[in-house]
N, C-alpha and C positions, 0 to 999 in steps of 0.2 A: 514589655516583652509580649510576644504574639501569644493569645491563649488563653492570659490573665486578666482577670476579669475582678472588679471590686464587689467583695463580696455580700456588703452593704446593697448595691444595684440589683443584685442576683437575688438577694434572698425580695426585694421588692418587688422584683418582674414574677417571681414565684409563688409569693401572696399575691398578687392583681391577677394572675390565671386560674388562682383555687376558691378566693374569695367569694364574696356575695357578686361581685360585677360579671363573674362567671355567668350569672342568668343574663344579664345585658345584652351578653354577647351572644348567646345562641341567638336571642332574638334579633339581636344583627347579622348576623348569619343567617337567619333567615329570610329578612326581609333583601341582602343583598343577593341571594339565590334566584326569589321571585321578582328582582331586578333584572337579575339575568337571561331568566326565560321571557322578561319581555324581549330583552332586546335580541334574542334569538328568532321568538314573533318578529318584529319590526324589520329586521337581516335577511328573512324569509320573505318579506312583503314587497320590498325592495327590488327592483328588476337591478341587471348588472350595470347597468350604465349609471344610475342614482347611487351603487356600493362606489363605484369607481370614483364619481365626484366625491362622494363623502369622504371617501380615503384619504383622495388627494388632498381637499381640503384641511383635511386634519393634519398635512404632510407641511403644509405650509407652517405650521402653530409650530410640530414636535418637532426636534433635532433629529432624533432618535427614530423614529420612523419616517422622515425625509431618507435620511441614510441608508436604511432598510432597505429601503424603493429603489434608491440609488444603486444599492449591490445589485439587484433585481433587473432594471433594465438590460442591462448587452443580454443577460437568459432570454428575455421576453421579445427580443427584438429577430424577425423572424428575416433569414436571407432571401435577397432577389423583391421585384416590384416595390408596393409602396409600404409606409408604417402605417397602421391601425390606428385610431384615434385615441385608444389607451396609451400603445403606446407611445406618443408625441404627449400625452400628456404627463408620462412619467420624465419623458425626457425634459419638456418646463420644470417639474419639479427635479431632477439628475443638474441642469443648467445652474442654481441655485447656488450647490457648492461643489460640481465636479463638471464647470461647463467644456470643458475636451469632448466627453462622453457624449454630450448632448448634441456634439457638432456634425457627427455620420450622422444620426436621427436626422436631425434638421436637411443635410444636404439628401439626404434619400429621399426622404417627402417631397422635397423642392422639386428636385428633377422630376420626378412622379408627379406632380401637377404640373410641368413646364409639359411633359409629353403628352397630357391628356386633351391640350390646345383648346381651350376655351378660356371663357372670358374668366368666369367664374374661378378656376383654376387658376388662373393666372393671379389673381388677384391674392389667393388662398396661398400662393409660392412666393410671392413678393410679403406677405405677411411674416411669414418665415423665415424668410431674409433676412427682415429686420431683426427676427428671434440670432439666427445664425451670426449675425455680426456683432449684436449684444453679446454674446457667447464669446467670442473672437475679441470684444475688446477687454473683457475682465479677465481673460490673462492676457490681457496688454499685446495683441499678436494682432490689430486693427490693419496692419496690410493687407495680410494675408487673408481679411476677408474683403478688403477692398480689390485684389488681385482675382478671387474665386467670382465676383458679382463685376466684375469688368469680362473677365471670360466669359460667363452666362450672357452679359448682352452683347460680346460678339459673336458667340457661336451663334445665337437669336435674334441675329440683326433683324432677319425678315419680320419676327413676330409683333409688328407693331402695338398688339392690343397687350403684349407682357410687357414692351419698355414702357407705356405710355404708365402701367398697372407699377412698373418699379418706381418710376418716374415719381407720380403720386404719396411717395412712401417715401422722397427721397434720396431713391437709391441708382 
């Protein structure tokens, strides 16, 4: 029944908070505080792009904080031009286990480097492509990014240095 508690256990966890181990713990207590305020140092020293890797990185490991990120993204993701480097990188990690989400990310950057008409770009849009159809095929819906990247090179027939750029990746 919810509530009840064996009172063997209780009167245990109740000596181990009074007892002699009582001193143990302050000084664990302590020493986990002046753990703290390093890595408050360390958080501080940090420029935003090195928190941002770190983040992510750790996003890969946790469940729990993948997910986090996950609700996070559509807030983060600002209307009109292109996505930020943050965010596309939450969207790889959103891709993970909620790749829908990550599929306007992906197509907004795309086109954003398809208009910026260079080489380098192009190259940076066809990268993505690959991300975009990965996405597209874990929920099993691979037409319809076979459809989306068939329309890109016909509206882009002219731009020979994007199809040569999808070509390479082959897309």
């Amino acid at each position: 029944m919810a509530g009840e508690f064996c009172r063997h256990c209780v009167a245990v966890g109740l000596v181990y908070l009074d007892g002699p181990v009582a001193k143990n713990r302050s000084a664990e207590v302590i020493a986990a505080q002046r753990e703290i305020a390093g890595l408050r140092r360390l958080l501080g020293i940090l420029d935003r792009e090195d928190l941002i890797t770190l983040l992510l990185d750790c996003a890969h490991d946790d469940h729990d904080l993948r997910r986090h990120l996950a609700a996070r993204v559509d807030e983060l993701v600002q209307p009109g031009g292109d996505v930020n480097d943050a965010e596309l990188r939450l969207a790889d990690v959103r891709a993970l286990t909620d790749p829908a989400s990550a599929i306007p990310v992906y197509k907004k950057h795309i086109e954003a480097r398809i208009a910026a008409r260079n080489r380098r770009d192009y190259a940076e849009a066809a990268r993505y492509l690959q991300h975009l159809k990965a996405a597209y095929q874990r929920l099993h819906r691979k037409s319809e990014a076979v459809a989306y990247i068939e329309g890109l090179r016909a509206a882009n027939a002219r731009k020979h240095n994007l199809l040569d750029e999808m070509a390479k990746r082959g897309l």
